[in-house]
N, CA and C atoms as a LAMMPS dump frame, in Angstrom:
ITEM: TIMESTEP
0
ITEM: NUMBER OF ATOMS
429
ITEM: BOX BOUNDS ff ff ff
-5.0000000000000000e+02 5.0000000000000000e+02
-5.0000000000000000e+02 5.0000000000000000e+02
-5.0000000000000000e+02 5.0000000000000000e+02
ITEM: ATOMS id mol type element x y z
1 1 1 N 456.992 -24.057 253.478
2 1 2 C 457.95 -23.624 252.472
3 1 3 C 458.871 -22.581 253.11
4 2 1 N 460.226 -23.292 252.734
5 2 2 C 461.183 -21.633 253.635
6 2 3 C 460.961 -20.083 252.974
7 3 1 N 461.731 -19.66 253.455
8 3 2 C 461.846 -18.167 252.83
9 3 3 C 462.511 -18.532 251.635
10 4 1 N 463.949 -18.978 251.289
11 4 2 C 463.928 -18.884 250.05
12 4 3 C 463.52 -19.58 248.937
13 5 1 N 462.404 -20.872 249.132
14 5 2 C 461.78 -21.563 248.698
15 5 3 C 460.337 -20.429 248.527
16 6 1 N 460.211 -19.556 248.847
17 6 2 C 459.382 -18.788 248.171
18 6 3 C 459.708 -17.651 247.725
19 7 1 N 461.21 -16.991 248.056
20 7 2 C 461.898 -16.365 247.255
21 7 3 C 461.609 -16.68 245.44
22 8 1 N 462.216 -17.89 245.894
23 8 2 C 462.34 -18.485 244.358
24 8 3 C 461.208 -18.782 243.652
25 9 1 N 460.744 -19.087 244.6
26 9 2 C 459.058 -19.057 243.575
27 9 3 C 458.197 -17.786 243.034
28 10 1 N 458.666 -17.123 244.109
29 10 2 C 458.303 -15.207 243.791
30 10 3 C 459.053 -14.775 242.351
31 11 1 N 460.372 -14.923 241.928
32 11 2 C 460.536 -14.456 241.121
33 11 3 C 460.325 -15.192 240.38
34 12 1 N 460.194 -16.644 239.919
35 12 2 C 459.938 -17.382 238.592
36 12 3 C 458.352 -16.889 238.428
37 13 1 N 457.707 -16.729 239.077
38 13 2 C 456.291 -16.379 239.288
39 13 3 C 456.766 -14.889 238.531
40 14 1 N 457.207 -14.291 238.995
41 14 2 C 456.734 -12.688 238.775
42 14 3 C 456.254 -11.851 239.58
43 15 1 N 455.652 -12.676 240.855
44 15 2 C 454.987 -12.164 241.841
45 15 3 C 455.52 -11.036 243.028
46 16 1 N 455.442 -9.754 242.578
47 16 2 C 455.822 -8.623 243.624
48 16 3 C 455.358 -8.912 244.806
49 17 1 N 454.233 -8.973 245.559
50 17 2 C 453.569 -8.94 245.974
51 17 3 C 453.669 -10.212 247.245
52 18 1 N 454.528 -10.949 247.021
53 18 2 C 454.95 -12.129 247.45
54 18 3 C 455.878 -11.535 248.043
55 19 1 N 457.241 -10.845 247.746
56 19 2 C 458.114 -10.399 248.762
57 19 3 C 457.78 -9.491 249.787
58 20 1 N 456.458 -9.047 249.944
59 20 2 C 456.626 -7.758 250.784
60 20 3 C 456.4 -8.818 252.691
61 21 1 N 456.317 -10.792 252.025
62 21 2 C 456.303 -11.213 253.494
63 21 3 C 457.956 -12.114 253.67
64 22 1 N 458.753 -11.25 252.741
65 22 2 C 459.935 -11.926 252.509
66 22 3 C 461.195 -11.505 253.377
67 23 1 N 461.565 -10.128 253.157
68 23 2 C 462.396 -9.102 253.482
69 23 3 C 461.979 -8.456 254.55
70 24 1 N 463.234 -8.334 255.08
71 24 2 C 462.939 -7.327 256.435
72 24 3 C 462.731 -5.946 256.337
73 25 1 N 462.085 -5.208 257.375
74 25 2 C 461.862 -3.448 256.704
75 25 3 C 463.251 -3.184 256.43
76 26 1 N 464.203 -3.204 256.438
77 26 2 C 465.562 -2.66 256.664
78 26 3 C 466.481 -3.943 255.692
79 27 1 N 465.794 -4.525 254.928
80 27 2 C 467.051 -4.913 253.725
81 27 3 C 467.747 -4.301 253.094
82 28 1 N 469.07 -4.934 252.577
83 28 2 C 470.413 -4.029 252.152
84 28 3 C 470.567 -5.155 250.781
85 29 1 N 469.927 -4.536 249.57
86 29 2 C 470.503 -5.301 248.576
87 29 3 C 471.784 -4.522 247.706
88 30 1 N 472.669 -5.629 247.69
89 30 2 C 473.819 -4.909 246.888
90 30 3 C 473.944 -5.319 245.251
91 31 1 N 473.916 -4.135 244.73
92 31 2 C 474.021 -4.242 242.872
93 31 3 C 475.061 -4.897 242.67
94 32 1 N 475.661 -5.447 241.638
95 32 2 C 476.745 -5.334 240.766
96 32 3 C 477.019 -4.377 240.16
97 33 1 N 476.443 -3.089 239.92
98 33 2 C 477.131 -1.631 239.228
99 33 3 C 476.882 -0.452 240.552
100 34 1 N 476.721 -0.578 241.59
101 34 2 C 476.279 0.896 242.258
102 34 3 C 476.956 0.245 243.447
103 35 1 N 477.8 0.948 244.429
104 35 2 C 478.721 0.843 244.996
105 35 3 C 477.459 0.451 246.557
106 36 1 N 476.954 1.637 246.562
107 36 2 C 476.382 1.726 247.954
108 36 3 C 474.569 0.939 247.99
109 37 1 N 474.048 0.361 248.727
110 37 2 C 473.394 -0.486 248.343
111 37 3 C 472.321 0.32 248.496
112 38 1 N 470.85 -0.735 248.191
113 38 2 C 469.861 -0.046 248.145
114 38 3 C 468.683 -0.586 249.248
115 39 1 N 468.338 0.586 250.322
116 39 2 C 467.988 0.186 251.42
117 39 3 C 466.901 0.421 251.838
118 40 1 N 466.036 -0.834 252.139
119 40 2 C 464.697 -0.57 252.573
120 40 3 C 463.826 -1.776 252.12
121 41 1 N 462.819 -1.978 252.351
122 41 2 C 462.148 -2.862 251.785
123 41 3 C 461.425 -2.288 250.516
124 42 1 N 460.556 -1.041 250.635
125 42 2 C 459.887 -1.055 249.491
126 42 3 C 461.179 -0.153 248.436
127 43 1 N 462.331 0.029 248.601
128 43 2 C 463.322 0.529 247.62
129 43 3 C 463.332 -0.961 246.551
130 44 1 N 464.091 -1.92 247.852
131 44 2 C 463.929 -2.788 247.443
132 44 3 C 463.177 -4.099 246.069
133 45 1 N 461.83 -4.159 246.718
134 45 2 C 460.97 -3.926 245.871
135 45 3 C 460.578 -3.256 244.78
136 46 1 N 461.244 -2.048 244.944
137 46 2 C 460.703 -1.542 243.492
138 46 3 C 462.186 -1.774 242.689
139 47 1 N 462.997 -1.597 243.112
140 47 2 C 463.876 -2.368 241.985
141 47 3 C 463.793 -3.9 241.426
142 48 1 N 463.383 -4.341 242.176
143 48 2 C 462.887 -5.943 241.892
144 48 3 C 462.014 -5.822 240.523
145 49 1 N 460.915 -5.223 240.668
146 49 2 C 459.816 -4.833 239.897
147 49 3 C 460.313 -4.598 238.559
148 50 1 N 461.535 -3.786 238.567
149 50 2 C 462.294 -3.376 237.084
150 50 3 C 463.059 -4.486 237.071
151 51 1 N 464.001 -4.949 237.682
152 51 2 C 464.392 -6.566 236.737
153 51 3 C 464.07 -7.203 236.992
154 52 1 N 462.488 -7.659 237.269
155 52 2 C 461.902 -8.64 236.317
156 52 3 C 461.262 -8.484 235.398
157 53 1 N 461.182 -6.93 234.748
158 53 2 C 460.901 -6.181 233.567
159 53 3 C 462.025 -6.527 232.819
160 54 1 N 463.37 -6.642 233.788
161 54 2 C 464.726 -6.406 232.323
162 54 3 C 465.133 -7.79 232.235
163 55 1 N 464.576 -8.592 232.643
164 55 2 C 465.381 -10.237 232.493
165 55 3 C 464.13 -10.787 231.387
166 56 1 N 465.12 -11.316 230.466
167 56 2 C 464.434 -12.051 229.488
168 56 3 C 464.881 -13.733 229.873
169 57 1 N 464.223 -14.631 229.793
170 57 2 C 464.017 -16.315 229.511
171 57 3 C 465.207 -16.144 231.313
172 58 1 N 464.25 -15.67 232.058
173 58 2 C 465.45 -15.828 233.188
174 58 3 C 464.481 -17.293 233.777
175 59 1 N 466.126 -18.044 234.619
176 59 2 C 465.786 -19.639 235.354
177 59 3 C 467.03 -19.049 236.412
178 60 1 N 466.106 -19.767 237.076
179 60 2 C 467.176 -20.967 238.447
180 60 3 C 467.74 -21.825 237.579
181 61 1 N 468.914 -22.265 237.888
182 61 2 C 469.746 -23.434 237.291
183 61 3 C 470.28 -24.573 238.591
184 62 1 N 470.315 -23.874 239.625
185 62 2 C 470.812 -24.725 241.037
186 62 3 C 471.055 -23.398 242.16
187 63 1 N 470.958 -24.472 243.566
188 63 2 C 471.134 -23.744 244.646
189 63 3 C 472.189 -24.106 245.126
190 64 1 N 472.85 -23.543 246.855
191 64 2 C 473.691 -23.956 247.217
192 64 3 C 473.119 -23.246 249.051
193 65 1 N 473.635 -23.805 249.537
194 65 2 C 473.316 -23.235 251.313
195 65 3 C 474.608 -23.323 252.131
196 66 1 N 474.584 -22.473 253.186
197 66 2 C 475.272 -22.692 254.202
198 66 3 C 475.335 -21.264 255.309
199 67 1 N 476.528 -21.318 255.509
200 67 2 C 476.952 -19.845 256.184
201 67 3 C 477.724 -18.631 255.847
202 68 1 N 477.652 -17.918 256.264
203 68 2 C 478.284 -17.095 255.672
204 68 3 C 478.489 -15.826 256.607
205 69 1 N 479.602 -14.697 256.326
206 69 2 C 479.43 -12.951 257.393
207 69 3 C 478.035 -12.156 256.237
208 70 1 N 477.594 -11.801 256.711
209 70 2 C 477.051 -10.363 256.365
210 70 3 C 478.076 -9.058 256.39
211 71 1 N 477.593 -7.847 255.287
212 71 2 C 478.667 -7.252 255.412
213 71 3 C 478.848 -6.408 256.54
214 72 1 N 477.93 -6.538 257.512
215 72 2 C 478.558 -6.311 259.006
216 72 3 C 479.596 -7.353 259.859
217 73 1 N 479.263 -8.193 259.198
218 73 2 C 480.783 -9.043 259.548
219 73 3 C 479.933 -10.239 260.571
220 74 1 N 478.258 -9.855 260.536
221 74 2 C 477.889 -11.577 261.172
222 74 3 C 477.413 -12.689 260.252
223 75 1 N 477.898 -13.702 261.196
224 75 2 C 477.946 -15.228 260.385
225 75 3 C 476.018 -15.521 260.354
226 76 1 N 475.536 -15.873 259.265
227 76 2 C 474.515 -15.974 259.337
228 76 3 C 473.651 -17.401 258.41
229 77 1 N 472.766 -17.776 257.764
230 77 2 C 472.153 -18.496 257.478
231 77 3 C 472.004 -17.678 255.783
232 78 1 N 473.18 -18.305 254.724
233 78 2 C 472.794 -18.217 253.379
234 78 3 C 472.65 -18.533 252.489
235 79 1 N 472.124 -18.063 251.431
236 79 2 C 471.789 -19.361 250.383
237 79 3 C 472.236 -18.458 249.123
238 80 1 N 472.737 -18.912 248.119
239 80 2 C 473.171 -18.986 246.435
240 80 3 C 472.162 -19.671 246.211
241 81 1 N 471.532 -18.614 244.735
242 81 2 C 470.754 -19.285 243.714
243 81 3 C 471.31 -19.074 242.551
244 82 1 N 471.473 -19.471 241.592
245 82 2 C 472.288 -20.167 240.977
246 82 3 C 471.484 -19.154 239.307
247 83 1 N 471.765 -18.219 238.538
248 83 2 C 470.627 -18.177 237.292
249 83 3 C 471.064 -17.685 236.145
250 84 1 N 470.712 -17.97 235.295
251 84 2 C 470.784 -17.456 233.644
252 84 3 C 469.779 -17.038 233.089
253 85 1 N 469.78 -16.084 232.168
254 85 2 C 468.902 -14.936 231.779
255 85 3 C 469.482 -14.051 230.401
256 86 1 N 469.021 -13.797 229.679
257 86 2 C 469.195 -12.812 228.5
258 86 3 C 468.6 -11.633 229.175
259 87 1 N 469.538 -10.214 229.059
260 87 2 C 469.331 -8.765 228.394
261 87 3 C 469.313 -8.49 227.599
262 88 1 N 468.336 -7.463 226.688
263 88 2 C 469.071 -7.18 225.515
264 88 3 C 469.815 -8.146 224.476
265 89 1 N 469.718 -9.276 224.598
266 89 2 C 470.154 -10.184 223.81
267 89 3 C 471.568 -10.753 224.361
268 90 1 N 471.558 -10.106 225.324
269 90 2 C 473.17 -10.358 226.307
270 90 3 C 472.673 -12.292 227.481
271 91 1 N 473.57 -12.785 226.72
272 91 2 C 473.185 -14.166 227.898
273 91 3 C 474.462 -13.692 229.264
274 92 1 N 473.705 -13.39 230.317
275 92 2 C 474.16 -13.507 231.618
276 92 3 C 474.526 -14.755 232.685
277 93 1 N 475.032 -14.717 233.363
278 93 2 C 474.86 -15.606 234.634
279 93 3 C 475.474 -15.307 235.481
280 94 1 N 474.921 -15.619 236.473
281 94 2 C 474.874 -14.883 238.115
282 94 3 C 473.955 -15.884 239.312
283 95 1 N 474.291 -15.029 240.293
284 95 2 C 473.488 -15.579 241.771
285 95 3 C 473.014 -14.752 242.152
286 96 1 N 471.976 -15.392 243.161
287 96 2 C 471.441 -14.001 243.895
288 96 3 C 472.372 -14.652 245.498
289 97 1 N 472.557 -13.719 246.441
290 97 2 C 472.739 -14.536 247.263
291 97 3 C 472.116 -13.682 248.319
292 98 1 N 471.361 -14.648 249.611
293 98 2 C 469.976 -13.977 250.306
294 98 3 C 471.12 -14.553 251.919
295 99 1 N 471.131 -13.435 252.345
296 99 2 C 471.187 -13.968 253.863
297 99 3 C 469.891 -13.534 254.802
298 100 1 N 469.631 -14.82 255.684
299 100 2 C 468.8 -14.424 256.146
300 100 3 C 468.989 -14.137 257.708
301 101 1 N 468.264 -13.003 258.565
302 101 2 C 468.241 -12.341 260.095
303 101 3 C 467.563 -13.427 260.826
304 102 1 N 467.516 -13.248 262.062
305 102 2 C 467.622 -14.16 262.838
306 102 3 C 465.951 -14.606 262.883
307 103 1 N 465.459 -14.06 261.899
308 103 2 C 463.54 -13.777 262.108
309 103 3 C 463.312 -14.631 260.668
310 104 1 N 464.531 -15.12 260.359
311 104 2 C 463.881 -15.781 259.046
312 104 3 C 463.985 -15.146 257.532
313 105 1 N 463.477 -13.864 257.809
314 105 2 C 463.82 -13.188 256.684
315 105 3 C 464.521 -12.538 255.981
316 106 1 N 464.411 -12.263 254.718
317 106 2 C 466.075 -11.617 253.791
318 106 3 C 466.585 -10.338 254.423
319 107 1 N 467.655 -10.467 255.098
320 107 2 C 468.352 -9.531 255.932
321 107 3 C 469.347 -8.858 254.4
322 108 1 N 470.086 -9.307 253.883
323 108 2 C 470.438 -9.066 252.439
324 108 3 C 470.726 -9.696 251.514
325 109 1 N 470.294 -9.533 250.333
326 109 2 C 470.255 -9.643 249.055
327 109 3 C 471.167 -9.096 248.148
328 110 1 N 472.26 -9.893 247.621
329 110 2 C 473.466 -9.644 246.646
330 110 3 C 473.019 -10.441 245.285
331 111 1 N 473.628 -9.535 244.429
332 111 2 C 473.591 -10.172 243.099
333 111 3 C 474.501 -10.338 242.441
334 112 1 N 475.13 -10.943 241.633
335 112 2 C 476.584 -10.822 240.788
336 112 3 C 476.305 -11.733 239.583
337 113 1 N 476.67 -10.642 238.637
338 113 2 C 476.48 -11.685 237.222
339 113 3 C 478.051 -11.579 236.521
340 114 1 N 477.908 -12.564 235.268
341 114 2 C 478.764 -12.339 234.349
342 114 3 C 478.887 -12.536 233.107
343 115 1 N 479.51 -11.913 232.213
344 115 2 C 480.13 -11.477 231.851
345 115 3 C 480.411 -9.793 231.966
346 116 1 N 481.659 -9.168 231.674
347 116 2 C 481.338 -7.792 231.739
348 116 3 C 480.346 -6.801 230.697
349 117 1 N 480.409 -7.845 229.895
350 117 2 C 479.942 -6.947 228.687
351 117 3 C 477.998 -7.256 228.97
352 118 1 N 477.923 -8.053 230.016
353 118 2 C 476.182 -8.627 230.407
354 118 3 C 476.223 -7.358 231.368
355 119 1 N 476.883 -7.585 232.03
356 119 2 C 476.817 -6.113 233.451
357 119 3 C 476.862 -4.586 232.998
358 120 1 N 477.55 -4.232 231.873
359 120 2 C 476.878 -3.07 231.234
360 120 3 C 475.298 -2.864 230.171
361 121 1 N 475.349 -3.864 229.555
362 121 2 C 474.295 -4.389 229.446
363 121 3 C 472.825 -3.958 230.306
364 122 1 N 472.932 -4.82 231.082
365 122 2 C 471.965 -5.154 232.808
366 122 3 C 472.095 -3.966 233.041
367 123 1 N 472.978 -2.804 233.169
368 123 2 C 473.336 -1.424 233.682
369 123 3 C 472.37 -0.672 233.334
370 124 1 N 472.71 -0.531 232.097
371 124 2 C 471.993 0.646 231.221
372 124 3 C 470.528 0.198 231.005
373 125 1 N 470.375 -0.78 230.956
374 125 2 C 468.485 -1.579 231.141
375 125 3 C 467.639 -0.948 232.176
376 126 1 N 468.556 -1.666 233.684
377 126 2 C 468.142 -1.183 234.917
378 126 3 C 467.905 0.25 234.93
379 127 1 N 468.659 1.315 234.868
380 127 2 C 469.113 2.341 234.189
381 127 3 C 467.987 3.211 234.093
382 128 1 N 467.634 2.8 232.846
383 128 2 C 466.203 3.368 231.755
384 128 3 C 465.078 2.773 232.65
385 129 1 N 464.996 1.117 233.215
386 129 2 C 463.69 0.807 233.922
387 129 3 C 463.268 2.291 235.047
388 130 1 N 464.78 1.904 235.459
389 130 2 C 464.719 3.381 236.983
390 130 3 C 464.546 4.97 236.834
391 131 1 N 464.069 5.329 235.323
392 131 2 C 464.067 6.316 235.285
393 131 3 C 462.697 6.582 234.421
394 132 1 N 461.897 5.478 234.156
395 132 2 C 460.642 5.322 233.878
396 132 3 C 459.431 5.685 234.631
397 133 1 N 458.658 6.676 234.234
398 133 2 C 457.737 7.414 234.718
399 133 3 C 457.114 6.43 236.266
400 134 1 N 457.046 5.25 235.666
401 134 2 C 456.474 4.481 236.648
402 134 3 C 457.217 3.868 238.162
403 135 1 N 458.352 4.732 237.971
404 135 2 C 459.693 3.943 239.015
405 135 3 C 459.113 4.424 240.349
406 136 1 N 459.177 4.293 241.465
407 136 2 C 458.888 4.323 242.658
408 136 3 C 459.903 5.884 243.163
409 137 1 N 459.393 6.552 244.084
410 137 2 C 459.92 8.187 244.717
411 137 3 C 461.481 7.479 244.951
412 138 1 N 461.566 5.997 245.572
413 138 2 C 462.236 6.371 246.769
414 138 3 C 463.697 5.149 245.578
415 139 1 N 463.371 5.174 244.411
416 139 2 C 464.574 4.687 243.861
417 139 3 C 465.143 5.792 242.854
418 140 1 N 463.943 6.616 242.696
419 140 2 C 464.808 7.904 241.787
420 140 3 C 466.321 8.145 242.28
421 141 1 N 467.205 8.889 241.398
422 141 2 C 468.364 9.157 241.509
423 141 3 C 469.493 8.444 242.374
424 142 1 N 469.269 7.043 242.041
425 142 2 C 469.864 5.849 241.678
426 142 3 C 470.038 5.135 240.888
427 143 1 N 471.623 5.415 240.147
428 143 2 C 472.364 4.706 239.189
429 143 3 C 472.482 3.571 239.401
C-alpha cells in the first residue's frame, strides 16, 4: 500500500497513530487560515488529532496524481485528495494535497477548502480544538 493509500486510510479510520510512519520529522503543513505553516511531525500530528475532532460526516470523494514544485520550488511526486465534510453544520469542500520527499514520505501537506463562510467556520473550530486543555505544548499559540 503507498503512502497515500494509507494516508487515506489513516484518516477515514481515525487512526493517529498510523501517521507517525507517514510524514517526515520535518513536515510543513500549510492551513488555509494561518499564513506560516506548521512544522514538524508531532506539531503536525497534533493538529491532525483536532480535525478529525472538527470534521463531521467527512469522505474522500476522488483523487488525482502527478507532479508538482514544493514551496521550495522542487518538482516532486503529488497527490490531491479530493473531500467533503460538515463543520458546525457548515458543508465544506476541499483537498488535501501531500507531496511526497524522495524517501516516500509526506514532505508537505496543504489543505484548501471552500466556501468562505466553511473556512471561518473550520477557523474558529480548529481554534477552540487548539486551545483545549488537551492540545499538544508544541501547537499552543497557534492561530
Amino acid at each position: 500500500m503507498s503512502t497515500v493509500e494509507r494516508f487515506r486510510a489513516a484518516v477515514e479510520a481515525r487512526d493517529l497513530a498510523a501517521f507517525d510512519e507517514l510524514f517526515s520529522p520535518d513536515v510543513r503543513f500549510f492551513s488555509p487560515v494561518k499564513f506560516t505553516p506548521f512544522t514538524g511531525a508531532s506539531a503536525v500530528r497534533g493538529l491532525l488529532a483536532v480535525l478529525l475532532r472538527t470534521f463531521e460526516e467527512f469522505q474522500y470523494v476522488g483523487q488525482l496524481a502527478g507532479e508538482a514544485a514544493t514551496d521550495a520550488g522542487r518538482q516532486t511526486e503529488s497527490h490531491l485528495l479530493i473531500f467533503r465534510a460538515t463543520v458546525r453544520g457548515r458543508q465544506i469542500h476541499g483537498i488535501d494535497l501531500l507531496q511526497l520527499g524522495a524517501d516516500g514520505l509526506v514532505e508537505e501537506f496543504t489543505v484548501m477548502v471552500r466556501p468562505l463562510s466553511a473556512v471561518t467556520t473550520l477557523s474558529e473550530a480548529v481554534l477552540a480544538g487548539l486551545t483545549a486543555a488537551d492540545t499538544p505544548s508544541d501547537l499552543e499559540g497557534h492561530p
